[in-house]
N, CA, C and O atoms as a Tripos MOL2 file, in Angstrom:
@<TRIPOS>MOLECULE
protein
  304   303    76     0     0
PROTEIN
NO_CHARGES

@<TRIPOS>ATOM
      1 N           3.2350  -21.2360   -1.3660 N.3       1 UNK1
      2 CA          3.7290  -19.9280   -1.0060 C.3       1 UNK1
      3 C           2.8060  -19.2770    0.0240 C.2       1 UNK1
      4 O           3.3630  -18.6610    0.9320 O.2       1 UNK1
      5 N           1.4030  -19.3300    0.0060 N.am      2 UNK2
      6 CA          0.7270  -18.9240    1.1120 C.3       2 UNK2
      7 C           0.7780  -19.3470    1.8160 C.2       2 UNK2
      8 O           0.6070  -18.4650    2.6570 O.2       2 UNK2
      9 N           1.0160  -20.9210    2.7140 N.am      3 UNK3
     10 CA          1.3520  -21.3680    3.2800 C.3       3 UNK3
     11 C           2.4480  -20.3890    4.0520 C.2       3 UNK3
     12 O           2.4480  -19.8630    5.1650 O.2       3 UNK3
     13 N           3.1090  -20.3900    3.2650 N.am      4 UNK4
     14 CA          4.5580  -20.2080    3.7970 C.3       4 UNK4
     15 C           5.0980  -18.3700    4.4340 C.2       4 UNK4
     16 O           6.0660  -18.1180    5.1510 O.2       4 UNK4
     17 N           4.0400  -17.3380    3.8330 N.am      5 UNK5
     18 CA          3.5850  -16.6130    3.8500 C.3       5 UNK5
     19 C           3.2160  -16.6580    5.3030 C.2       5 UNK5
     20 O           3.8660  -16.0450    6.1500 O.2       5 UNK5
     21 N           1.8940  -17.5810    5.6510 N.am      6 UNK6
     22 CA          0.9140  -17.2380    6.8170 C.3       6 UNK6
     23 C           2.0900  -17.9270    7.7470 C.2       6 UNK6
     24 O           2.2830  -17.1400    8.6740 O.2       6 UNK6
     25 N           2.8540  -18.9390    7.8660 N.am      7 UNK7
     26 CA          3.8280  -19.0410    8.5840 C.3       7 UNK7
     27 C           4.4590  -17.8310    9.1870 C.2       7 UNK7
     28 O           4.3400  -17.3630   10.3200 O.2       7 UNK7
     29 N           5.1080  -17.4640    8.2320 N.am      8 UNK8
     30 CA          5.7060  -16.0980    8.3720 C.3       8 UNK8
     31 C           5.0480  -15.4410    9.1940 C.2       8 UNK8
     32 O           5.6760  -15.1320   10.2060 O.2       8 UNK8
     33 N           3.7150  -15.0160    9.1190 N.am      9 UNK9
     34 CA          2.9770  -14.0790    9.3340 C.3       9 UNK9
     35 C           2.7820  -14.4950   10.9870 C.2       9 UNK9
     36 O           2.9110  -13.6540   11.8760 O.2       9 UNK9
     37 N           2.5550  -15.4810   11.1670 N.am     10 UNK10
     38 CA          2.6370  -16.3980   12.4080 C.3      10 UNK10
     39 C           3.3350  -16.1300   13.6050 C.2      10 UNK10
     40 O           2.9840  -15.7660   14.7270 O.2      10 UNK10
     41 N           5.1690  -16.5970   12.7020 N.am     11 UNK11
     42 CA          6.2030  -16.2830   13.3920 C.3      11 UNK11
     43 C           6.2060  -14.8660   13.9910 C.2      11 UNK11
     44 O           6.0660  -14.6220   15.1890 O.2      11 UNK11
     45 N           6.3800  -13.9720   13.0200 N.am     12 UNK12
     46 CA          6.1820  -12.6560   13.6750 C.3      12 UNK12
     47 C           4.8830  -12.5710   14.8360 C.2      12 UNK12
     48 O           5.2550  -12.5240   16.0080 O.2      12 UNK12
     49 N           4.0580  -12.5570   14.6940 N.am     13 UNK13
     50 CA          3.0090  -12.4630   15.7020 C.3      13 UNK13
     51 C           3.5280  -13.2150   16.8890 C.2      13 UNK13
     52 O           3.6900  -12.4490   17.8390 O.2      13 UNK13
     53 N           3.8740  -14.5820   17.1820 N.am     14 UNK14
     54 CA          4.2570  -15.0480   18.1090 C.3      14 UNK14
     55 C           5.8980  -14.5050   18.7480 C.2      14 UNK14
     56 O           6.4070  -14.5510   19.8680 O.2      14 UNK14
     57 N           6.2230  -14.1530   17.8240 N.am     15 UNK15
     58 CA          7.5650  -13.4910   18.2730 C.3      15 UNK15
     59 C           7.2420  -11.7750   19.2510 C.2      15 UNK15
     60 O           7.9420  -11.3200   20.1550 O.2      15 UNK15
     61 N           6.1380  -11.2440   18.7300 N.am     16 UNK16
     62 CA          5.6600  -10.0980   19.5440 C.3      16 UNK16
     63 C           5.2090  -10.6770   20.9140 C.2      16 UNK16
     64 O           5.5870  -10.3640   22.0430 O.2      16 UNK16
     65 N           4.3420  -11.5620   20.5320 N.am     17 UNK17
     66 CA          3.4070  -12.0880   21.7850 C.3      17 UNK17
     67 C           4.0270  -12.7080   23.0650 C.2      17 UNK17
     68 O           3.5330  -12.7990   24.1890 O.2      17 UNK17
     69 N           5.3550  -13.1510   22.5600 N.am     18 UNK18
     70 CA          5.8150  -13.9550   23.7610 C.3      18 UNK18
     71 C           7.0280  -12.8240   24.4850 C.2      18 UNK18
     72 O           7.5880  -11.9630   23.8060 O.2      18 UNK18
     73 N           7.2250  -12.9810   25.6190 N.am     19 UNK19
     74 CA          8.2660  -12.3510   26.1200 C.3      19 UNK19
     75 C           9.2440  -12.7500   26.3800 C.2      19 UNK19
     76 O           9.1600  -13.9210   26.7490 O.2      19 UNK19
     77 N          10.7390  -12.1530   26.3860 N.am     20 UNK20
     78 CA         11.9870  -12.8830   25.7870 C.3      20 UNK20
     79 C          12.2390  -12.1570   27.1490 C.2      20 UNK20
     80 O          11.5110  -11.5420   27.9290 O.2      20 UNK20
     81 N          13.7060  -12.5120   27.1140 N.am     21 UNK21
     82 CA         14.5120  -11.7670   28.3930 C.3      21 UNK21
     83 C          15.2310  -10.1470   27.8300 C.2      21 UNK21
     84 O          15.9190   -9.4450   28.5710 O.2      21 UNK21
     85 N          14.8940   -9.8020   26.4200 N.am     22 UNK22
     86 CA         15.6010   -8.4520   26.1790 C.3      22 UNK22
     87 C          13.7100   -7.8000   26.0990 C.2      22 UNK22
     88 O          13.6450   -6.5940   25.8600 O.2      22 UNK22
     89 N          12.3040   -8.5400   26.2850 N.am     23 UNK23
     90 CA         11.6080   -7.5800   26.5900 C.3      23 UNK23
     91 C          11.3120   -7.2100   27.8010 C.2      23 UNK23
     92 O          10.5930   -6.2500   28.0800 O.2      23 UNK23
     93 N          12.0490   -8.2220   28.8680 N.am     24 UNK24
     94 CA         12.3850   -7.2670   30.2860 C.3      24 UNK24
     95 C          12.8670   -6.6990   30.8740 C.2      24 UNK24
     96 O          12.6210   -6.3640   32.0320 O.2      24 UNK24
     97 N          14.1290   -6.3130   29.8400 N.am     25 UNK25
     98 CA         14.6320   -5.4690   30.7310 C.3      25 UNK25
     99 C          14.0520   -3.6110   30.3000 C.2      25 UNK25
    100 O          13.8340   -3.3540   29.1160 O.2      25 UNK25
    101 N          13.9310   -2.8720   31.0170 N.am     26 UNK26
    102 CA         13.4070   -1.4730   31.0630 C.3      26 UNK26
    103 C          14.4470   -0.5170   30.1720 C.2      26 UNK26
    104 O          15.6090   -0.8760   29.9810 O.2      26 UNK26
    105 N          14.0660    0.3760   29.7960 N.am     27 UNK27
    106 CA         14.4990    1.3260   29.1200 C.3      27 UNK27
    107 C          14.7740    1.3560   27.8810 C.2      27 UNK27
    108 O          14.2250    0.4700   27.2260 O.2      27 UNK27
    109 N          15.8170    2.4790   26.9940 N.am     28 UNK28
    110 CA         15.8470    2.3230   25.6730 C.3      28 UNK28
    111 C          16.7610    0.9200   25.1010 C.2      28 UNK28
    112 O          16.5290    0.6390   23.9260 O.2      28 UNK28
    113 N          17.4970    0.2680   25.6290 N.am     29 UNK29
    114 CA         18.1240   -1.1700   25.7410 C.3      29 UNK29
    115 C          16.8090   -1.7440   24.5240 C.2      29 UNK29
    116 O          16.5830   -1.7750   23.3150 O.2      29 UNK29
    117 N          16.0320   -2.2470   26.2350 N.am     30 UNK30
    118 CA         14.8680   -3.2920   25.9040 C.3      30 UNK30
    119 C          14.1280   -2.6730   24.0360 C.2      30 UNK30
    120 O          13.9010   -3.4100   23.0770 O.2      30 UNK30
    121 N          13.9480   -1.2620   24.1070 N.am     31 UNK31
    122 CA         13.0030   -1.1160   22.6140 C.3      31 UNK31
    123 C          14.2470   -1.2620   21.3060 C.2      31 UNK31
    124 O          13.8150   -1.6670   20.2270 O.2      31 UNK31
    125 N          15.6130   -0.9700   21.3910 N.am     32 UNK32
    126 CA         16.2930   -1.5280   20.2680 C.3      32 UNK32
    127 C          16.6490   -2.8680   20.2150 C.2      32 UNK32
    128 O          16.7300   -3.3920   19.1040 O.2      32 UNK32
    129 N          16.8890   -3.5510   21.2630 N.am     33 UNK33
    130 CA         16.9040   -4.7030   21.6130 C.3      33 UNK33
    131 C          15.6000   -5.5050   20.6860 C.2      33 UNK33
    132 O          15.9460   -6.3520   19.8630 O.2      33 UNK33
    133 N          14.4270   -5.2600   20.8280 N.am     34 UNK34
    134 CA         12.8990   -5.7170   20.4650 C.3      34 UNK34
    135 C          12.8730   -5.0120   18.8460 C.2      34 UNK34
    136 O          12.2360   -5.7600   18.1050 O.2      34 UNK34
    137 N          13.3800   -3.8160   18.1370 N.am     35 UNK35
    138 CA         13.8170   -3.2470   16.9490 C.3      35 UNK35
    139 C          15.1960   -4.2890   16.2460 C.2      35 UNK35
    140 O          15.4170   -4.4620   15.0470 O.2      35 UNK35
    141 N          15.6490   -4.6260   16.9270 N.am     36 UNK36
    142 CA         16.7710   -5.2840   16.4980 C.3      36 UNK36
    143 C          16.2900   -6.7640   15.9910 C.2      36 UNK36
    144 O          16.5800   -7.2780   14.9100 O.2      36 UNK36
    145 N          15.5440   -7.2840   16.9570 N.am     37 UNK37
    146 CA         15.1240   -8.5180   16.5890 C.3      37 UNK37
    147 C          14.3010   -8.4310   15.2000 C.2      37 UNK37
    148 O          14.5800   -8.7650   14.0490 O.2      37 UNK37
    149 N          13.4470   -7.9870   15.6510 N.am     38 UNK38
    150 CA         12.5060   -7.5160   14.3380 C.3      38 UNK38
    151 C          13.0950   -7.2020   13.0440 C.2      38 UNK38
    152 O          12.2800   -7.4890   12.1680 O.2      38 UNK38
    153 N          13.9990   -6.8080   12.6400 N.am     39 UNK39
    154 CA         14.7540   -6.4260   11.4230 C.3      39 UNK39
    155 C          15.3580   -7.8710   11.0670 C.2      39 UNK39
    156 O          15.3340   -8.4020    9.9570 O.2      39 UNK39
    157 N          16.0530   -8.5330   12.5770 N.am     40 UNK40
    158 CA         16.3300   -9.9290   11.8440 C.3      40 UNK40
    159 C          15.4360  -10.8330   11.1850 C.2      40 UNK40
    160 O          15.8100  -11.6490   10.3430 O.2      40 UNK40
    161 N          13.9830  -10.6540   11.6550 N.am     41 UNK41
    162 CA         13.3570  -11.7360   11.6210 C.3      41 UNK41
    163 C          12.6820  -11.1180   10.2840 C.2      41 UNK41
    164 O          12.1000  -12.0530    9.7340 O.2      41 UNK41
    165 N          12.5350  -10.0470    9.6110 N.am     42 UNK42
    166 CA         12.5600   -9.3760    8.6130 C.3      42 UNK42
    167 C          13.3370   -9.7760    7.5830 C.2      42 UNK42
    168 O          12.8630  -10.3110    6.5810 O.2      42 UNK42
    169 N          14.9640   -9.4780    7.8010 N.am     43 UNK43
    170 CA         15.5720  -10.1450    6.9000 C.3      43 UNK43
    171 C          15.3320  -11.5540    6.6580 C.2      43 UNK43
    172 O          14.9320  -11.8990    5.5460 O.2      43 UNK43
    173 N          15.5060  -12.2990    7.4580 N.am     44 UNK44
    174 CA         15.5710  -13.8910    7.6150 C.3      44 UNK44
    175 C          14.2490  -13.7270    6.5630 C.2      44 UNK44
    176 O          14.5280  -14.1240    5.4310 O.2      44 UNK44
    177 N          13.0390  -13.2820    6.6970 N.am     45 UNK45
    178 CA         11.8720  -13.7330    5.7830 C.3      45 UNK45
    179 C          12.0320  -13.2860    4.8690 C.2      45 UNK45
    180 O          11.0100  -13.5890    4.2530 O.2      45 UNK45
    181 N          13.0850  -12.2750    3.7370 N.am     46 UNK46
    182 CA         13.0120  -11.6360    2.8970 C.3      46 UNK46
    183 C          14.0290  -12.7090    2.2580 C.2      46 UNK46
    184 O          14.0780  -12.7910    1.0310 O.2      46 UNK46
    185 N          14.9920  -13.6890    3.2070 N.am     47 UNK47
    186 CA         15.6080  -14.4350    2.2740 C.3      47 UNK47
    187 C          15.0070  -15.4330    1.9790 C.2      47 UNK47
    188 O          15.2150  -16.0600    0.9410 O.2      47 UNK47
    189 N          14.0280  -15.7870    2.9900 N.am     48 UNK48
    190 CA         13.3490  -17.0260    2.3180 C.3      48 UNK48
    191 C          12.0850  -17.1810    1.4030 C.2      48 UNK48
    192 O          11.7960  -18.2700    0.9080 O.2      48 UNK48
    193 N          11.3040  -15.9870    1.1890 N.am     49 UNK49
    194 CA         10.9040  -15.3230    0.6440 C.3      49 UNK49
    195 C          11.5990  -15.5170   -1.0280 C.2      49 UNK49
    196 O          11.1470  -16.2450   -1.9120 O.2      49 UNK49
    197 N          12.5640  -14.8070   -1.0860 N.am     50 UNK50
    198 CA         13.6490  -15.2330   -2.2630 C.3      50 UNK50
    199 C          13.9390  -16.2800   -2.5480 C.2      50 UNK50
    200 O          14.0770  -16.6100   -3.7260 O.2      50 UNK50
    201 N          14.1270  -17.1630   -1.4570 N.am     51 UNK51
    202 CA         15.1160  -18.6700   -2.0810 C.3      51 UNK51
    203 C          13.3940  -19.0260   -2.7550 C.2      51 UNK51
    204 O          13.2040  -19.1000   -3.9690 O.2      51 UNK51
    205 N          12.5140  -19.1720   -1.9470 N.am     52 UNK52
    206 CA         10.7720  -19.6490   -2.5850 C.3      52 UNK52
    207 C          10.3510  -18.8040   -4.1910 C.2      52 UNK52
    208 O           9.3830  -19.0440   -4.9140 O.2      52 UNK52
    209 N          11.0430  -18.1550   -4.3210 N.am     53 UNK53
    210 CA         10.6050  -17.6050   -5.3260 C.3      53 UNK53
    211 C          11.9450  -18.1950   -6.6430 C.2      53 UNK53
    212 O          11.8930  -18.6670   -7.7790 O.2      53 UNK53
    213 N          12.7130  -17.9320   -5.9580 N.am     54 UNK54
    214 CA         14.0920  -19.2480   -7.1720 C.3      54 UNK54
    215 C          13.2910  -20.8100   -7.3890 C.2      54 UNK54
    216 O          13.1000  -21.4150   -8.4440 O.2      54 UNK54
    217 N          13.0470  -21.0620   -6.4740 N.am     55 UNK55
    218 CA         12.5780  -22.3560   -6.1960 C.3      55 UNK55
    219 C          11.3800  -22.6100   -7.2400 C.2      55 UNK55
    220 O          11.3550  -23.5610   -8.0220 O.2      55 UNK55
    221 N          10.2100  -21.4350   -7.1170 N.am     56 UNK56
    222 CA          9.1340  -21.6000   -7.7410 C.3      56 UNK56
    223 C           9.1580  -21.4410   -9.0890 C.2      56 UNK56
    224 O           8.2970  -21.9860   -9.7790 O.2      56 UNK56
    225 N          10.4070  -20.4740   -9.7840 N.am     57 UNK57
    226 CA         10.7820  -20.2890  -11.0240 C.3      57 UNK57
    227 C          11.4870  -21.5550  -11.4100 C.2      57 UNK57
    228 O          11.2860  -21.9350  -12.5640 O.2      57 UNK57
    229 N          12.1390  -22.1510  -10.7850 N.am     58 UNK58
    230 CA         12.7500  -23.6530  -11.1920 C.3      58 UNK58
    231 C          12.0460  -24.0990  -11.5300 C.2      58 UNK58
    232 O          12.0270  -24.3090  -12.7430 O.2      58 UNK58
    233 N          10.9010  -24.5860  -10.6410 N.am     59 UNK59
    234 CA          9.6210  -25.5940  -11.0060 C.3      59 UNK59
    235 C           8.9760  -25.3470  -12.3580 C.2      59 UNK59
    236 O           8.6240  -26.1570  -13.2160 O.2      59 UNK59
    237 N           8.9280  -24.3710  -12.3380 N.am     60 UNK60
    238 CA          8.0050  -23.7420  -13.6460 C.3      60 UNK60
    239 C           8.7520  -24.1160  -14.6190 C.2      60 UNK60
    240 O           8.2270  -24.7560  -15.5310 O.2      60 UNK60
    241 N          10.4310  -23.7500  -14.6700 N.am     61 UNK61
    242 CA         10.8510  -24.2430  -15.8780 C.3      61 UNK61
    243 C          10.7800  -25.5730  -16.1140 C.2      61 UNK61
    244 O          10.4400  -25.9020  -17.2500 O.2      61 UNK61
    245 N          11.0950  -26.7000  -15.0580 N.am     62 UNK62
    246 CA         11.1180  -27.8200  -15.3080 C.3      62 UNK62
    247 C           9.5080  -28.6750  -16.0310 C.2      62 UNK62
    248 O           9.4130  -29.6280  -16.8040 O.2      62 UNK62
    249 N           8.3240  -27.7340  -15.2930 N.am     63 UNK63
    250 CA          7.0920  -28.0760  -15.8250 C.3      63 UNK63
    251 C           7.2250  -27.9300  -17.7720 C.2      63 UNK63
    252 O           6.9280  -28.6060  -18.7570 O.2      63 UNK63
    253 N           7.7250  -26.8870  -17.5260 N.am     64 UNK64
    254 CA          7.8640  -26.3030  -19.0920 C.3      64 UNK64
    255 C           8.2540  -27.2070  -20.2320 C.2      64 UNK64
    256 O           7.7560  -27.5080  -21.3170 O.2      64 UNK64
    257 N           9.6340  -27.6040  -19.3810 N.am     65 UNK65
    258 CA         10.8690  -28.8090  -19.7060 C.3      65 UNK65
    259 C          10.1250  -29.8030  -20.5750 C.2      65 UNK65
    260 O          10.1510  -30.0110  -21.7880 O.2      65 UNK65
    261 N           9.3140  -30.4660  -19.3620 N.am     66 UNK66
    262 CA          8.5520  -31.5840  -18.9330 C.3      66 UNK66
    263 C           7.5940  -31.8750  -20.1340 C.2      66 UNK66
    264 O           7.5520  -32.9610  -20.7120 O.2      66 UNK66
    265 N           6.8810  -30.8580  -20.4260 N.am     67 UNK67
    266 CA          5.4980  -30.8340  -21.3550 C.3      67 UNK67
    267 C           6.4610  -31.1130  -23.0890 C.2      67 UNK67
    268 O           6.4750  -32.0850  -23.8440 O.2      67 UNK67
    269 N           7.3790  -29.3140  -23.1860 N.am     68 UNK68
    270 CA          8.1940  -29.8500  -24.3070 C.3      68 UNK68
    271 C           8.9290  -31.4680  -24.7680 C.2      68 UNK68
    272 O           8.9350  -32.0150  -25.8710 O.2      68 UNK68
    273 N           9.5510  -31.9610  -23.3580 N.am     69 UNK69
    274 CA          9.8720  -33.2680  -24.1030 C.3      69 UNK69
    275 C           8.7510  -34.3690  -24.3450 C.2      69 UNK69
    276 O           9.0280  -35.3430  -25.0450 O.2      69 UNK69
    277 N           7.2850  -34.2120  -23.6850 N.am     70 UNK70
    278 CA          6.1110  -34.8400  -24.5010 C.3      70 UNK70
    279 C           5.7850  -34.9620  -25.2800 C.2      70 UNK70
    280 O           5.6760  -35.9660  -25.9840 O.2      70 UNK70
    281 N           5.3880  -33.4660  -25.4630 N.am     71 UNK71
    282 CA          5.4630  -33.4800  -27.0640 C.3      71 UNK71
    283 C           6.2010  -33.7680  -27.6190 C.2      71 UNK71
    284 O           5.5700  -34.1640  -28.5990 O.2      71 UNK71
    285 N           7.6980  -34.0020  -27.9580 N.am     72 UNK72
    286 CA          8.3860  -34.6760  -28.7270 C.3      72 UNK72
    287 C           8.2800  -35.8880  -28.9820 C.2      72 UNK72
    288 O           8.2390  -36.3620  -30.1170 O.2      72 UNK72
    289 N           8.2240  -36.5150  -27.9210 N.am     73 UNK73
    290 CA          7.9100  -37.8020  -27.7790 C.3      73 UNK73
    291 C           6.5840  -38.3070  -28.6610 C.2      73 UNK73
    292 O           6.5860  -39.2170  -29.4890 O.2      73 UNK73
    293 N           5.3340  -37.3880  -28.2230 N.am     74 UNK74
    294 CA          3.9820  -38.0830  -28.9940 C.3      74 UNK74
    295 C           4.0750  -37.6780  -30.1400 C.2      74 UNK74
    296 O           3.0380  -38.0530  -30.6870 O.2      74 UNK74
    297 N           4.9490  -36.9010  -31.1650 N.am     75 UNK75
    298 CA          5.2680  -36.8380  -31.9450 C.3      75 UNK75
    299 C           5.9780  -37.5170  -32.9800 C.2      75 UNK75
    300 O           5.7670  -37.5090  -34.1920 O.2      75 UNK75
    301 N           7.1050  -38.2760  -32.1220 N.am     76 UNK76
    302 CA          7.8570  -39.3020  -32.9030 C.3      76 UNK76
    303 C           7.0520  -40.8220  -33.1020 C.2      76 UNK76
    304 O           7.5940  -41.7300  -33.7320 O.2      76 UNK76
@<TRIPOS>BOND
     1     1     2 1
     2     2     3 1
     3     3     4 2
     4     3     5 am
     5     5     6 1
     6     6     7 1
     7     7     8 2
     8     7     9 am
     9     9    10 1
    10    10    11 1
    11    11    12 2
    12    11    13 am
    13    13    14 1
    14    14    15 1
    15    15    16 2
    16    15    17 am
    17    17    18 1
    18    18    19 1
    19    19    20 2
    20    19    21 am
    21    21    22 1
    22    22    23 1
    23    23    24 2
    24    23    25 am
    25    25    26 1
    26    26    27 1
    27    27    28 2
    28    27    29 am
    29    29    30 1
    30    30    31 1
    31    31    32 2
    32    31    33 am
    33    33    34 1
    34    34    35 1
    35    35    36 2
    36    35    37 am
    37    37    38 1
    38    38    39 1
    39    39    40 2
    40    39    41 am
    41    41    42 1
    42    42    43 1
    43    43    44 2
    44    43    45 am
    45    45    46 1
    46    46    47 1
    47    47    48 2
    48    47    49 am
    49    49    50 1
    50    50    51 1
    51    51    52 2
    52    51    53 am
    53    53    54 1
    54    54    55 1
    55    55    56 2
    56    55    57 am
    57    57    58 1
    58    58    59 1
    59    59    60 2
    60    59    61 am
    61    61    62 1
    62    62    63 1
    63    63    64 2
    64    63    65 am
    65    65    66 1
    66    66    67 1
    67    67    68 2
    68    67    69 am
    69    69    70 1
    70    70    71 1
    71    71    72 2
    72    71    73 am
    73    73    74 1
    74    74    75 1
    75    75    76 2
    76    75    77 am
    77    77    78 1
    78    78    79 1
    79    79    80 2
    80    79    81 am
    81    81    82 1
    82    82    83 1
    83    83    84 2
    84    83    85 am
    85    85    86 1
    86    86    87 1
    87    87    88 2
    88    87    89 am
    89    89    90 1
    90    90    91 1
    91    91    92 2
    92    91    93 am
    93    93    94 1
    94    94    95 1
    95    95    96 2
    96    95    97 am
    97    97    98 1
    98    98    99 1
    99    99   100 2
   100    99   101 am
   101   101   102 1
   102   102   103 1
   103   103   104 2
   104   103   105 am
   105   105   106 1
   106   106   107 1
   107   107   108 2
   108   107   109 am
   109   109   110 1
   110   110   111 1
   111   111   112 2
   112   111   113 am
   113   113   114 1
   114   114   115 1
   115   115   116 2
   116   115   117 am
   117   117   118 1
   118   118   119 1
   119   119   120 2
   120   119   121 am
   121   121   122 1
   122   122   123 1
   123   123   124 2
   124   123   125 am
   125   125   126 1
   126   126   127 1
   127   127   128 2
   128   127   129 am
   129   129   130 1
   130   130   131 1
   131   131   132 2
   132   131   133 am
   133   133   134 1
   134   134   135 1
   135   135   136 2
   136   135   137 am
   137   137   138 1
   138   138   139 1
   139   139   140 2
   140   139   141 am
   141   141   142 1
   142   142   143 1
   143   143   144 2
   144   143   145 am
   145   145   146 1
   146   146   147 1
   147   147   148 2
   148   147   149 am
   149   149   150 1
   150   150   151 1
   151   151   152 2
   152   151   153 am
   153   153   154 1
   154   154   155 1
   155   155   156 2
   156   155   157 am
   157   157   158 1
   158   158   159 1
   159   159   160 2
   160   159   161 am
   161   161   162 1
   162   162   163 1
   163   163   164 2
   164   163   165 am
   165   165   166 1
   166   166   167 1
   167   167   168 2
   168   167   169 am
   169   169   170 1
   170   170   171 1
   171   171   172 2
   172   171   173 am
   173   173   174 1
   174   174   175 1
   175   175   176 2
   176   175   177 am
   177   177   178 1
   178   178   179 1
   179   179   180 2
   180   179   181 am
   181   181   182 1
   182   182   183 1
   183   183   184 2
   184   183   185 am
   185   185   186 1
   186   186   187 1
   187   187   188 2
   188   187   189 am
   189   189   190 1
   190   190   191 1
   191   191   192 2
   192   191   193 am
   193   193   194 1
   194   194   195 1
   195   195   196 2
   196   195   197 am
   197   197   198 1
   198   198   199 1
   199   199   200 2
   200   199   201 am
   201   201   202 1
   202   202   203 1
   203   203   204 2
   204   203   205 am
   205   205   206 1
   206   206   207 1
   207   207   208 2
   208   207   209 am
   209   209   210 1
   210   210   211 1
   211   211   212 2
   212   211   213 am
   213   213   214 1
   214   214   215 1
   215   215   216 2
   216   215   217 am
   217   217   218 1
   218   218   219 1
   219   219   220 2
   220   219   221 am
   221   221   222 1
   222   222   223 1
   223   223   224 2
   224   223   225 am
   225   225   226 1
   226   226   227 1
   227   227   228 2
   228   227   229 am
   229   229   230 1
   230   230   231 1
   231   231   232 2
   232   231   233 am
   233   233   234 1
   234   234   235 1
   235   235   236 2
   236   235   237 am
   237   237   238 1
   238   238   239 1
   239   239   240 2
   240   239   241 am
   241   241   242 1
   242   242   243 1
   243   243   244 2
   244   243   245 am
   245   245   246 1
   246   246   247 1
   247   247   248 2
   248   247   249 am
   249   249   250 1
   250   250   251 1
   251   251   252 2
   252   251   253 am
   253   253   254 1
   254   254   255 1
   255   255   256 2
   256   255   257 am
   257   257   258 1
   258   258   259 1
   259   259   260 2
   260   259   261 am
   261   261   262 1
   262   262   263 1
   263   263   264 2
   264   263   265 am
   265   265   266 1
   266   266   267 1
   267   267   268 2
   268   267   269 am
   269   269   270 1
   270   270   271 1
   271   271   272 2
   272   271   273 am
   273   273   274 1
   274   274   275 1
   275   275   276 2
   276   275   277 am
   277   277   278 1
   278   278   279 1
   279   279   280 2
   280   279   281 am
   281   281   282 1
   282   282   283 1
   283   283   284 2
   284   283   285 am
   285   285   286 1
   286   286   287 1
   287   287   288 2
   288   287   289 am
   289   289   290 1
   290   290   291 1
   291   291   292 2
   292   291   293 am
   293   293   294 1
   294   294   295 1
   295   295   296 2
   296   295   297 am
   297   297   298 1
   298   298   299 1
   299   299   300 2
   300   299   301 am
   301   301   302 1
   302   302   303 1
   303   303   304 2
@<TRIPOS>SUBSTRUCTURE
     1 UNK1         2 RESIDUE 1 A UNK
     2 UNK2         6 RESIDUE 1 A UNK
     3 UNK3        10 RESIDUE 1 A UNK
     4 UNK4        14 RESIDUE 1 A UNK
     5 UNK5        18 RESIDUE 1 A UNK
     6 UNK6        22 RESIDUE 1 A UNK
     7 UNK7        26 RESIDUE 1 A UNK
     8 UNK8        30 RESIDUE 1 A UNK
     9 UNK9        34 RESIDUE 1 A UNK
    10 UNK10       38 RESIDUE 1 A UNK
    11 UNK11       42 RESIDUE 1 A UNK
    12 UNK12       46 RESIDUE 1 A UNK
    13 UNK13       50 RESIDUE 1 A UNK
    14 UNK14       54 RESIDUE 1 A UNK
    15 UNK15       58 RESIDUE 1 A UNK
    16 UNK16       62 RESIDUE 1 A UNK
    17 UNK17       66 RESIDUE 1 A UNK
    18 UNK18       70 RESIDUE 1 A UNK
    19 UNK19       74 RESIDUE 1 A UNK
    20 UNK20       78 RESIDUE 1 A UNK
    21 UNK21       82 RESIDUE 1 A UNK
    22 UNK22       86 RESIDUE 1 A UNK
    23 UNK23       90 RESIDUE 1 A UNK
    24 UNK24       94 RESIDUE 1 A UNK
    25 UNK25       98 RESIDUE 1 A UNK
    26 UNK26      102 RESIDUE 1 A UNK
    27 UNK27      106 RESIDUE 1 A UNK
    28 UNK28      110 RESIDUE 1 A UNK
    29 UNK29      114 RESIDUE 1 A UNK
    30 UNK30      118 RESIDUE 1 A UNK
    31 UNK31      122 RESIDUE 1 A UNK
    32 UNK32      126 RESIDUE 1 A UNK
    33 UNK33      130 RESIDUE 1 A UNK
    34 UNK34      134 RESIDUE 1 A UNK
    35 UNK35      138 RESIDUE 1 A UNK
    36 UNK36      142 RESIDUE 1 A UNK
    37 UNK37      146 RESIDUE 1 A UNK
    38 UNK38      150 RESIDUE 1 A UNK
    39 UNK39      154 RESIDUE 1 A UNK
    40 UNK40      158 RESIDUE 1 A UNK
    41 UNK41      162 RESIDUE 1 A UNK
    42 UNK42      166 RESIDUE 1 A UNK
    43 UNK43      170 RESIDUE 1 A UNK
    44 UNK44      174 RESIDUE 1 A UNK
    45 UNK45      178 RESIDUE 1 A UNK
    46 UNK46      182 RESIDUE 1 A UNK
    47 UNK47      186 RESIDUE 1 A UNK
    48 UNK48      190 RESIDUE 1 A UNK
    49 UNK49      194 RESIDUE 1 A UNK
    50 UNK50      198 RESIDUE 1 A UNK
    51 UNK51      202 RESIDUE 1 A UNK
    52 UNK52      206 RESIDUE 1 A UNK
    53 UNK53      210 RESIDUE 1 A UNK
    54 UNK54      214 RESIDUE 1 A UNK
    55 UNK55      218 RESIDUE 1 A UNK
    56 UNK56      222 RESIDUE 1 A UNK
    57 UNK57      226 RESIDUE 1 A UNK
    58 UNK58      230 RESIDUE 1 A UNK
    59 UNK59      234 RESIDUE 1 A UNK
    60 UNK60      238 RESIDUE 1 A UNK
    61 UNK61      242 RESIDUE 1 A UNK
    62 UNK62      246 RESIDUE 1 A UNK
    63 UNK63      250 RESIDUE 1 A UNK
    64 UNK64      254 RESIDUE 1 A UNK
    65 UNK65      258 RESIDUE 1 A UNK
    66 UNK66      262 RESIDUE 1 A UNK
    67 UNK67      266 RESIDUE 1 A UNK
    68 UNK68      270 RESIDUE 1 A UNK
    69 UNK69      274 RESIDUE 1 A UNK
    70 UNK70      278 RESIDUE 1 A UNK
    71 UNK71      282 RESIDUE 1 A UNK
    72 UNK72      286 RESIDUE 1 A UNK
    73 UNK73      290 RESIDUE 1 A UNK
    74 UNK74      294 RESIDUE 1 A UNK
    75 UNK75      298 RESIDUE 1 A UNK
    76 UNK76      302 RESIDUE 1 A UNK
């Protein structure tokens, strides 16, 4: 997840840093244009963000799973 996090964190930074063709053009265009993006790239990380966090609760259960049917096993 930190990984995936500093990715994130990445993307955005390089997405400021580089210049696109809606950060050249002049006026109020270009700053909702550059607001607009930003909210996508916002959402987009808030879903993946989510799916990583389904994902990480899966795992956990299956670890869970995993240990319970051991013990059954070193039991029988």
């Amino acid at each position: 997840m930190t990984a995936v996090n500093r990715m994130g964190m990445r993307m955005s930074s390089d997405a400021n840093d580089r210049p696109t063709g809606m950060d050249i053009d002049a006026g109020q265009s270009s700053a909702s244009s550059v607001t607009t993006t930003n909210e996508n790239l916002s959402t987009q990380m808030q879903e993946i963000y989510e799916t990583i966090n389904i994902l990480a609760s899966s795992i956990q259960t299956l670890n869970d799973e995993t240990q319970r049917l051991r013990f059954r096993i070193a039991e029988s």
